[in-house]
C-alpha positions as CSV (number, residue, x, y, z in Angstrom):
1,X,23.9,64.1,-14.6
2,X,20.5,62.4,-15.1
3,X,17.6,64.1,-13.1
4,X,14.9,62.4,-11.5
5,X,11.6,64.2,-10.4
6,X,10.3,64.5,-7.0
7,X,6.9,63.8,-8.3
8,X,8.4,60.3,-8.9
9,X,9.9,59.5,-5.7
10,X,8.6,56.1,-3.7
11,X,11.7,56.0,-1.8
12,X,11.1,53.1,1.2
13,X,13.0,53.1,4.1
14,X,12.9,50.0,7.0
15,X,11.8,51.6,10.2
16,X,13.5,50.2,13.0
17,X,10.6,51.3,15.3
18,X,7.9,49.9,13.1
19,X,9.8,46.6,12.2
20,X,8.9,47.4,8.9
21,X,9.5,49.1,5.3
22,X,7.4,52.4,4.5
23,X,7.4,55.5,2.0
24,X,9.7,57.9,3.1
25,X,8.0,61.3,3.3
26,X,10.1,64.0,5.3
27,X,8.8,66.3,8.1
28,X,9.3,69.4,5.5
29,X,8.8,68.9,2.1
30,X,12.2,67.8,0.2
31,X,14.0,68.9,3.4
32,X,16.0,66.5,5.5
33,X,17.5,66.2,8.6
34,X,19.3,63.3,9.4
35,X,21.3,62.8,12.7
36,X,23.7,59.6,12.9
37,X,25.0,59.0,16.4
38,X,29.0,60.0,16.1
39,X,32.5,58.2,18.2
40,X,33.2,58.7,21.6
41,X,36.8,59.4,20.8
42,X,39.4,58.0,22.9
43,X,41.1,55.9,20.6
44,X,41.3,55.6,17.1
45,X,38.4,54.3,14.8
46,X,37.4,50.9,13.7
47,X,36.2,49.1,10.7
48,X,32.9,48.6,12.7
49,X,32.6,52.7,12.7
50,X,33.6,52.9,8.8
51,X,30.7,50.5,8.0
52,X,28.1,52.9,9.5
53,X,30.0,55.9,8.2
54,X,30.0,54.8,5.1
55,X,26.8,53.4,4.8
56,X,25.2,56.7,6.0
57,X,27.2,58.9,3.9
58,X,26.0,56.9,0.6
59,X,22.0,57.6,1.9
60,X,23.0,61.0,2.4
61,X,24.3,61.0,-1.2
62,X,21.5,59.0,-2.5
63,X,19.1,61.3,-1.2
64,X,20.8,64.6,-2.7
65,X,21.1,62.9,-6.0
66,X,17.0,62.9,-5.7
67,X,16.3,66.1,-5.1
68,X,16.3,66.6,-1.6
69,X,18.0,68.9,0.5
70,X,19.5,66.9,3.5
71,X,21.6,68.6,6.7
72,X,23.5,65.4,8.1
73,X,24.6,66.3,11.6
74,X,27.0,64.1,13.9
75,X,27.6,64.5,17.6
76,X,31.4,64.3,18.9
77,X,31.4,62.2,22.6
78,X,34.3,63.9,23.6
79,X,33.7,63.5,27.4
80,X,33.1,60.5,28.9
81,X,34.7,57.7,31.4
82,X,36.2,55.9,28.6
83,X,37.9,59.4,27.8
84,X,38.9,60.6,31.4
85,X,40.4,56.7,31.8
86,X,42.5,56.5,29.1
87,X,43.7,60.1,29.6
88,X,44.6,59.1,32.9
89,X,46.3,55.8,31.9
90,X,48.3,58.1,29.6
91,X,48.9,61.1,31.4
92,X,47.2,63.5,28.9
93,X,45.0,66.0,29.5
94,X,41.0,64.5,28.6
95,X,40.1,67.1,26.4
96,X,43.1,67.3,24.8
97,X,43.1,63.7,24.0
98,X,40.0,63.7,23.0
99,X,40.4,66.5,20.6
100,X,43.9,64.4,19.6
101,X,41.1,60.9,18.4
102,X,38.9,63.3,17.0
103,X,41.5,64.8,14.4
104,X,42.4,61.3,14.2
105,X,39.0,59.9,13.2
106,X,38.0,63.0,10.9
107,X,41.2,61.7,8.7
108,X,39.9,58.4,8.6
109,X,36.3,59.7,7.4
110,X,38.3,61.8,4.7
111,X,40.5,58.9,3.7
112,X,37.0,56.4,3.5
113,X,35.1,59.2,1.3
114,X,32.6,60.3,4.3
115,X,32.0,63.6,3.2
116,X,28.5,64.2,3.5
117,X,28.1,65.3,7.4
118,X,27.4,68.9,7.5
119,X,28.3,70.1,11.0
120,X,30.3,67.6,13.7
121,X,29.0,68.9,17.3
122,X,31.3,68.4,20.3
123,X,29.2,67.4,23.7
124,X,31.3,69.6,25.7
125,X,30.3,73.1,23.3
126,X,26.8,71.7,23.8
127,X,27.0,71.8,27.8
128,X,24.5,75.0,28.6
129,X,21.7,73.2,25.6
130,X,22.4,69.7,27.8
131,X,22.4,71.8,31.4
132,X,18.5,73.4,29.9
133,X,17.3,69.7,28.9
134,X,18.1,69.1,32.1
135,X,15.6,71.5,33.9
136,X,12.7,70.8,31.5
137,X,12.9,67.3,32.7
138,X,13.3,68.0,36.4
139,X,10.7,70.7,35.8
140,X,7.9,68.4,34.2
141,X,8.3,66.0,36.8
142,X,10.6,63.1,34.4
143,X,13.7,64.0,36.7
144,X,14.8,64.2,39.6
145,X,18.4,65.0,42.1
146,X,20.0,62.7,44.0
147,X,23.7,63.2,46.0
148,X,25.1,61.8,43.3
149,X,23.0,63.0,39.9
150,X,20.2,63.8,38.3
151,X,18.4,60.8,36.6
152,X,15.4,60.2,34.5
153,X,12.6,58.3,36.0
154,X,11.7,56.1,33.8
155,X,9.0,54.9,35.5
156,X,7.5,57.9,34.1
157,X,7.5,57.0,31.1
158,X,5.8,54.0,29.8
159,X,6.9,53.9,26.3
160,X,10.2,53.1,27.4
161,X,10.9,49.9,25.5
162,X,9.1,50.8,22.2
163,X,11.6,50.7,19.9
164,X,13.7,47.4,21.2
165,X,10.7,45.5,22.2
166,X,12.7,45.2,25.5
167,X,11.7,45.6,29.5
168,X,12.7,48.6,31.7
169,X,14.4,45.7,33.6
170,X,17.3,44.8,31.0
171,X,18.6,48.3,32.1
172,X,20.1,46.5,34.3
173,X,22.8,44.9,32.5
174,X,24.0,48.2,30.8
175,X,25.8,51.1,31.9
176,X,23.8,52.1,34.5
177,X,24.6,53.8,37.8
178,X,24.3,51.8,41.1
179,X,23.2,55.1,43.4
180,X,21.5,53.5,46.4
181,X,19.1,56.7,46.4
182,X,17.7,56.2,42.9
183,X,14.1,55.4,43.0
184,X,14.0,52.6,40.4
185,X,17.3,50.5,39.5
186,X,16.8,51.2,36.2
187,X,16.7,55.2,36.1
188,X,19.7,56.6,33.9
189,X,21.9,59.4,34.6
190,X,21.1,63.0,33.0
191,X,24.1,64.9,34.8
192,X,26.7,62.9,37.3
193,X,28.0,65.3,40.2
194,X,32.0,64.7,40.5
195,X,35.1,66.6,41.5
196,X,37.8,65.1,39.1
197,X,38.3,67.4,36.1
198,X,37.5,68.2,33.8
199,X,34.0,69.3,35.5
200,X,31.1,72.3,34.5
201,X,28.9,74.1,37.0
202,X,25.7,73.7,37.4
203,X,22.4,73.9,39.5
204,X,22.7,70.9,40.9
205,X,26.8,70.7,41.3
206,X,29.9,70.3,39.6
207,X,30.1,67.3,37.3
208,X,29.4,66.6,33.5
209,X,26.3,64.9,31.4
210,X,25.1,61.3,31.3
211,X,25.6,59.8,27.6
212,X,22.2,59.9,26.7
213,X,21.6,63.6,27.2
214,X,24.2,65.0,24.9
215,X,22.2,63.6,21.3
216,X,18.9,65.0,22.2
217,X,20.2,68.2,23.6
218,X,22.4,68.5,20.3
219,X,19.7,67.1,18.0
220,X,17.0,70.0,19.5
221,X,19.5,72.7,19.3
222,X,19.9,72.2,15.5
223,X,16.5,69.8,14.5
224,X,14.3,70.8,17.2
225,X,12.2,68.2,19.1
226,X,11.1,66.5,16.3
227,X,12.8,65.2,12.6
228,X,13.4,63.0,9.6
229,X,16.2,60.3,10.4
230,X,18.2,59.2,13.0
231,X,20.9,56.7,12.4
232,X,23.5,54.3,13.5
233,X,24.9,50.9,14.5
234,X,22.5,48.1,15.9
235,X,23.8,47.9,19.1
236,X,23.1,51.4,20.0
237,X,19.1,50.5,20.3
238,X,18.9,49.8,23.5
239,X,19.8,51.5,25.8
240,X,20.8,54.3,24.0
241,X,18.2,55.1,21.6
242,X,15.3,54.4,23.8
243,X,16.4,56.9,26.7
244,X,16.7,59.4,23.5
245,X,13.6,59.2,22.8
246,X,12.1,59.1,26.6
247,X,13.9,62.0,26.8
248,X,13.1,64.1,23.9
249,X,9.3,63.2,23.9
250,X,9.4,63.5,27.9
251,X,11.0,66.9,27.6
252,X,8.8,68.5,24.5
253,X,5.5,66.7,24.7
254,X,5.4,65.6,21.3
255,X,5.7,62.1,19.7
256,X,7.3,60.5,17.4
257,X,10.4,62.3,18.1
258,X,11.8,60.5,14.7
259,X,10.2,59.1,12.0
260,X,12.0,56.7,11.0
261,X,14.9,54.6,12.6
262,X,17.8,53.4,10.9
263,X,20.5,51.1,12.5
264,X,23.4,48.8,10.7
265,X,24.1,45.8,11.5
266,X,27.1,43.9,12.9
267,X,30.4,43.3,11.1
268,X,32.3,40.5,12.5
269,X,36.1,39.9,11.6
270,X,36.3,36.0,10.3
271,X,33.0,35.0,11.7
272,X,33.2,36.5,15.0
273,X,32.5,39.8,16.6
274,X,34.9,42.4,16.5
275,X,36.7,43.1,20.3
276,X,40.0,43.9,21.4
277,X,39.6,40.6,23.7
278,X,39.8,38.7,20.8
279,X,42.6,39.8,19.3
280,X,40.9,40.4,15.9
281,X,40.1,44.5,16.1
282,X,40.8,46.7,13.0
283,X,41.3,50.0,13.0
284,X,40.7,51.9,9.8
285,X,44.3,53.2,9.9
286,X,45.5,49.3,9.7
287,X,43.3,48.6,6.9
288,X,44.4,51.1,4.8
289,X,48.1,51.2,4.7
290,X,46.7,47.0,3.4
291,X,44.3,48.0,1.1
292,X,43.1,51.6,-0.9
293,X,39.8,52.9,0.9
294,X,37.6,52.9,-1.5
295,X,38.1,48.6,-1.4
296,X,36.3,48.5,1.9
297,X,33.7,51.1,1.0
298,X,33.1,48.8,-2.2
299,X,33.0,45.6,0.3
300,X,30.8,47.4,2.7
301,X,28.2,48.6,-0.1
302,X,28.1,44.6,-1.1
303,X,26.4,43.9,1.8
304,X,23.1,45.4,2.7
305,X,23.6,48.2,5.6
306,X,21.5,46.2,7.8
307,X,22.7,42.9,7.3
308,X,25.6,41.4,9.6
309,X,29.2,41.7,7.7
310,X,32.0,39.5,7.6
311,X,35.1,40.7,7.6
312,X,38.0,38.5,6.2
313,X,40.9,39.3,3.8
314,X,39.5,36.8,0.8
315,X,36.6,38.6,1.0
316,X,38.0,42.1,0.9
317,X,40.4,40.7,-2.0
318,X,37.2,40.0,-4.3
319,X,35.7,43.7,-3.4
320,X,39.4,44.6,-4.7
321,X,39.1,42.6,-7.8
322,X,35.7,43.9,-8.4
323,X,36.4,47.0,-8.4
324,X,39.1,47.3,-10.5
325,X,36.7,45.3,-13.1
326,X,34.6,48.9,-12.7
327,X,37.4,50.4,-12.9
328,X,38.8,48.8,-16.0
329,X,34.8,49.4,-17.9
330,X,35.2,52.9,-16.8
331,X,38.9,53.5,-18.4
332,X,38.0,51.5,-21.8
333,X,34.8,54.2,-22.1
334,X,37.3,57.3,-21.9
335,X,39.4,55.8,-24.2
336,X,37.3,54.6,-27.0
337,X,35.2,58.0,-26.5
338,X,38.6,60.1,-26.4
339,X,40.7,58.1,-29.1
340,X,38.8,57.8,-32.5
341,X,41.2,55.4,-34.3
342,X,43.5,52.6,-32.1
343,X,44.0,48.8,-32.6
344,X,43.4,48.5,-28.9
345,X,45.7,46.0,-28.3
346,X,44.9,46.2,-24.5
347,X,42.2,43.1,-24.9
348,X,43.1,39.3,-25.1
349,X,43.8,37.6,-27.8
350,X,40.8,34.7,-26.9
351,X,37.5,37.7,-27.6
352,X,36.6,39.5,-30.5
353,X,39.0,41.7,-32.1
354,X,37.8,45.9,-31.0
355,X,36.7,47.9,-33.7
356,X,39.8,50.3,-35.6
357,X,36.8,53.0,-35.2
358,X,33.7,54.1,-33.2
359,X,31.2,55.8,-34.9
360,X,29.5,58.7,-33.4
361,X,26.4,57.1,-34.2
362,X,25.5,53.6,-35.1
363,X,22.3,51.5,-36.0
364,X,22.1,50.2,-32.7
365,X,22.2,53.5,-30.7
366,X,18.4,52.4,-29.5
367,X,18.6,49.2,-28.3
368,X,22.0,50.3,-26.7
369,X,20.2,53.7,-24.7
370,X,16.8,51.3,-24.0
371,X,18.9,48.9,-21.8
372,X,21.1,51.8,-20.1
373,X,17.6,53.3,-18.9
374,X,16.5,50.0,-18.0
375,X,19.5,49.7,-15.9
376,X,19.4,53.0,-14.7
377,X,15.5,52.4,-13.7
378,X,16.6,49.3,-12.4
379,X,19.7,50.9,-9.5
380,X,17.3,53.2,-8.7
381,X,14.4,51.2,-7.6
382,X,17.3,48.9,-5.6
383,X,18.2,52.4,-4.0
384,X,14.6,53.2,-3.7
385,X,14.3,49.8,-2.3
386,X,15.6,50.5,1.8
387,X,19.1,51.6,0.0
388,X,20.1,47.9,-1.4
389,X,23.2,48.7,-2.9
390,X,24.1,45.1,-3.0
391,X,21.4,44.6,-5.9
392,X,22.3,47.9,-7.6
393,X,26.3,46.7,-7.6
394,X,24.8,43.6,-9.1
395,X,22.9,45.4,-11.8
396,X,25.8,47.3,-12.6
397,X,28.2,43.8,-13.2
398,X,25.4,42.8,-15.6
399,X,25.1,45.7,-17.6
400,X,29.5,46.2,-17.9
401,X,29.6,42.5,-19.4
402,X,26.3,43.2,-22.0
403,X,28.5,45.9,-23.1
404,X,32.0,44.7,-22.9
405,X,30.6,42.0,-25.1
406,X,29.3,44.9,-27.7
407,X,32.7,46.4,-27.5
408,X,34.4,43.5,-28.3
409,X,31.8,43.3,-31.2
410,X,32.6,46.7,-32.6
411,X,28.6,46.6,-32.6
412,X,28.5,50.4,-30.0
413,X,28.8,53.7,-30.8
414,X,30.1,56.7,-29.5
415,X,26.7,58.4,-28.3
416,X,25.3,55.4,-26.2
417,X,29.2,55.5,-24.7
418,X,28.9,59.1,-23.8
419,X,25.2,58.4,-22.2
420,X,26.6,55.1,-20.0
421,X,29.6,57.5,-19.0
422,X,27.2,60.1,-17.8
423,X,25.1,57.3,-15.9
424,X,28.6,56.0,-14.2
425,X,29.4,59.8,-13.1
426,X,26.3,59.5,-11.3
427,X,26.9,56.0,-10.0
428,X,30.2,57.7,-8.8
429,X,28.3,60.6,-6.9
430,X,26.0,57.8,-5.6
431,X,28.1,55.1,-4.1
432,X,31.2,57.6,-3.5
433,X,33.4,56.1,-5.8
434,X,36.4,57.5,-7.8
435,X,36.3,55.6,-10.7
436,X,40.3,55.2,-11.1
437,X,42.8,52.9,-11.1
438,X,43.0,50.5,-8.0
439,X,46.9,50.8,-8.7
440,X,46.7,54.6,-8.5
441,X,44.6,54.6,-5.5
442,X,47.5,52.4,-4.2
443,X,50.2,54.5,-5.0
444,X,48.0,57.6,-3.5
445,X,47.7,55.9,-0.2
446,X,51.1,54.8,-0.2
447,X,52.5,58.5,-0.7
448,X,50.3,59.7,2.3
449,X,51.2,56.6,4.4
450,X,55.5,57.7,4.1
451,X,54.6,61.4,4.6
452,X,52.7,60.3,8.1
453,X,55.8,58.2,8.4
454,X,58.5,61.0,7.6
455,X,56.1,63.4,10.1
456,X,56.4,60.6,12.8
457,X,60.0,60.1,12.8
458,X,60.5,64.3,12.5
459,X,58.5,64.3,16.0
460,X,60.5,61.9,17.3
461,X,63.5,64.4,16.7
462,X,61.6,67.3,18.1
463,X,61.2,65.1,21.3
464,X,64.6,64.4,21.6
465,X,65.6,68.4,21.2
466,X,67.4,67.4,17.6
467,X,65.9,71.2,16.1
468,X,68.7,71.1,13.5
469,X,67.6,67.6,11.6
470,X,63.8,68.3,12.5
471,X,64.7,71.6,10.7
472,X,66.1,69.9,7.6
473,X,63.1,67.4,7.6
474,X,60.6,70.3,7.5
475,X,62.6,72.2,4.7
476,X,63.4,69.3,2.5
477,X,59.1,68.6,2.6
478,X,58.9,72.2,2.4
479,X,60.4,71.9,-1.2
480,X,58.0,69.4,-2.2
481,X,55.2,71.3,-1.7
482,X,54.7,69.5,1.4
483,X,54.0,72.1,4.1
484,X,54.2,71.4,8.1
485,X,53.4,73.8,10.4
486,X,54.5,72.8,14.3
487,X,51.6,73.7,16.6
C-alpha cells in the first residue's frame, strides 16, 4: 500500500454548522471519533439508510488509509413508539422485535460492505448514562418535570436554531409532545412517564427516554462532551441535531460540542422522495436479491454524499456496467502480470493486437509511473476535497482507458503494472470495493439468497411441528458445510 504523511494532510471537510468547507484538524492529534446517528429498528432497512451507511463507512476508510486512528460509533434506537406500535400491531414482544430488525439490518450493512463502525450501542443498555443526563439538566436549571415528563426548556437555551438556521417555533410541526403543562410549546421530551411496557424506573416515574437523549448520553459515555464528527442524513438536522447539541452543551458547559457536521442528502426513487405512501420504498434486502451490493455502493459513491440521489434502475444498470469496466482493468492486470507469454485472445478483433510478452521492464516505465502518481495525487486531493468520490471514480475511468490503450499497444511493462495494481488495492480499501467479477458477485448473492430461502421454508416446517423434514433440511445443509443452529 502507498503511504501518505500526516505532515501532508489538508483534508477539507463541509461543516454543516458553518455552511462552509474547512481544514479538518481533530480534537486529539490523528485521533478520531466519529458518531453517525444509527436506525430505529422496527422494520427492515432502506436504500435511503445504505446511502448514509455507505457513504460514512468510505470516510471512515478514507481517513484510516491517512493515517488516522478513527473509533466510528453508532447508536441502536431500539425503543421507541414506532417500535412499541408495530410490536403491538404484530403481537411481538418490543424488544424482541427490535432485537429481530436489528440482526436484520447488521446483515444488510455486512452484505453493503459497512464494516467500519466500531461498537453499535443499544439505547436501552444506555438507560442509567440517559437517566444521569437527565439530572444534570434538571439540576442546572435546562429541565424541568411535568405529570407527564421531563422536558428541556428550550427557552433556555438561545442557540437553539444554530445549526438549521431555523426558529424555536418550527418545533411545532415535529414530533413534539402536546402536554398542556409544558411551559413553552416547543420544549422536547428528555424522559416520557408511561405504564405500557416495556418501561425503566426512575426519579421521576416509570417510562423510557425521549429520542433526543439517547445520542448524547451514548456519545458522552464513549466521546465525552465534546468530539471530532458527527454524521448522518439531512433530514435529521432539525430537530434532531439541534436538541443534541442544546443538550450536550446545556448539560457540560462547553461549546462546540462537534466540530464539524456532516449530513447526506436525499435519495429519491425516479425523481421523487422515497415513502411507503408512494409506493416506491426499497429495502436493501429487495435490491440485492436484483442487483450484487457492491452496484449500489458503486452508484452511491457516483454521486457526492451530499448531493440529492436519484434512484432508478437505468441508472443503477450503468453503475453495473461501470463497474464491471473496473472490474475487467483489474482482471487483465493479474493476468498479464501472472501469465508471461499468451495470445490474449480475450480482446476484440477492431484494437491493437496485445503483446505475446511483457517485459519486466520497458523504456517507457517513467512516463508510465509519472502519470499513475499523478493520478494517484489527483484521487487524493478529490478525497481531500470534502470526500468527492464522484471526481476520484472519474479520475480513475481516465487513467484505465490511457492504459488499456498502452496495453493494446504492447507499449507497458510489467513494473508500472505491478505499481497501478498496488494503487487499485488501495482504491479497493478506499471505496470498499472487491475488485471481482460482477458475475461472481452475482452468483455469491444468489447462493446466500436460496440458503435464506431453504432456511425460510425449514421454519415454516418447524411451525407446522414437521421435526422429521426440518430434521432432514438441517442435516442435508449440515453436509454442505452449512451449519444452522435453532435458537
Amino acid at each position: 500500500m502507498i503511504k501518505v504523511s500526516i505532515r501532508d494532510l489538508m483534508i477539507k471537510i463541509y461543516n454543516t454548522l458553518t455552511r462552509s468547507k474547512e481544514t479538518f484538524k481533530p480534537v486529539k492529534e490523528n485521533r478520531i471519533k466519529l458518531f453517525v446517528c444509527g436506525p430505529t429498528v422496527y422494520d427492515d432497512s432502506h436504500i435511503g439508510h445504505a446511502r448514509t451507511y455507505i457513504s460514512f463507512d468510505v470516510i471512515a476508510r478514507y481517513l484510516k488509509y491517512r493515517g488516522f486512528s478513527v473509533f466510528y460509533l453508532q447508536n441502536i434506537t431500539d425503543i421507541d413508539d414506532k417500535i412499541i406500535n408495530r410490536a403491538i400491531s404484530t403481537g411481538n414482544d418490543p424488544l424482541d422485535l427490535a432485537r429481530e430488525f436489528e440482526a436484520e439490518y447488521l446483515k444488510d450493512m455486512e452484505k453493503l460492505g459497512v464494516e467500519n463502525v466500531n461498537f453499535y450501542a443499544r439505547a436501552t443498555e444506555h438507560i442509567e448514562e440517559i437517566k444521569a443526563q437527565i439530572e444534570t439538566l434538571l439540576k442546572s436549571g435546562f429541565a424541568y418535570e411535568t405529570d407527564n415528563g421531563v422536558y428541556f426548556d428550550v427557552s433556555k437555551y438561545p442557540d437553539f436554531g444554530k445549526l438549521s438556521n431555523r426558529k424555536i417555533e418550527d418545533l411545532n410541526v415535529h414530533r413534539i409532545s402536546p402536554d398542556p403543562n409544558k411551559r413553552n410549546p416547543e420544549d422536547f421530551a428528555l424522559w416520557k412517564k408511561k405504564d405500557v411496557k416495556p418501561v425503566w424506573n426512575s426519579p421521576w416515574g416509570a417510562g423510557r427516554p425521549g429520542w433526543h437523549i439517547e445520542d448524547t448520553a451514548i456519545t458522552e459515555e464513549y466521546f465525552g462532551p465534546q468530539y471530532d464528527i458527527h454524521g448522518g442524513g439531512l433530514d435529521l438536522i432539525f430537530p434532531h441535531h439541534e436538541a443534541e447539541i442544546a443538550q450536550m452543551e446545556s448539560a457540560s458547559g462547553k461549546k462546540p460540542m462537534v466540530r464539524y457536521w456532516m449530513h447526506t442528502g436525499f435519495l429519491n426513487v425516479n425523481g421523487e422522495k422515497m415513502s411507503k405512501s408512494l409506493g416506491n420504498f426499497i429495502t436493501i434486502k429487495e435490491l440485492i436479491k436484483k442487483y450484487p451490493p457492491e452496484v449500489f455502493r458503486f452508484f452511491t459513491l457516483s454521486t457526492h454524499y451530499r448531493s440529492p440521489i436519484d434512484f432508478s434502475q437505468e441508472i443503477l444498470e450503468q453503475s453495473q456496467n461501470s463497474l464491471k469496466r473496473i472490474n475487467k482493468f483489474y482482471e487483465t492486470i493479474d493476468e498479464l502480470l501472472n501469465i508471461e507469454t499468451s495470445t490474449f485472445d480475450q480482446y476484440s478483433p477492431e484494437e491493437s493486437s496485445p503483446p505475446s510478452y511483457i517485459p519486466e521492464t520497458g523504456e517507457n516505465d517513467e512516463q508510465f509511473n509519472r502519470l499513475l502518481e499523478e493520478t494517484r495525487i489527483k484521487f487524493l486531493e478529490a478525497m481531500d476535497n470534502d470526500f468527492n468520490t464522484p471526481l476520484a471514480l472519474s479520475l480513475l475511468f481516465d487513467f484505465i482507458r490511457v492504459i488499456n490503450r498502452n496495453v493494446q499497444q504492447g507499449t507497458i511493462s510489467q513494473k508500472p503494472l505491478l505499481n497501478i495494481k498496488f494503487f487499485f488495492n488501495d482504491i479497493s480499501n478506499i471505496l470498499g470495493f472487491n475488485f471481482t467479477s460482477t458475475s461472481e458477485n452475482s452468483k455469491n448473492n444468489l447462493t446466500e439468497e436460496l440458503v435464506d430461502l431453504i432456511v425460510d421454508i425449514r421454519n415454516k416446517l418447524r411451525e407446522k411441528k414437521d421435526w422429521e423434514l426440518s430434521d432432514e433440511i438441517r442435516s442435508q445443509l449440515d453436509d454442505l458445510g452449512i451449519i444452522l443452529e435453532d435458537k
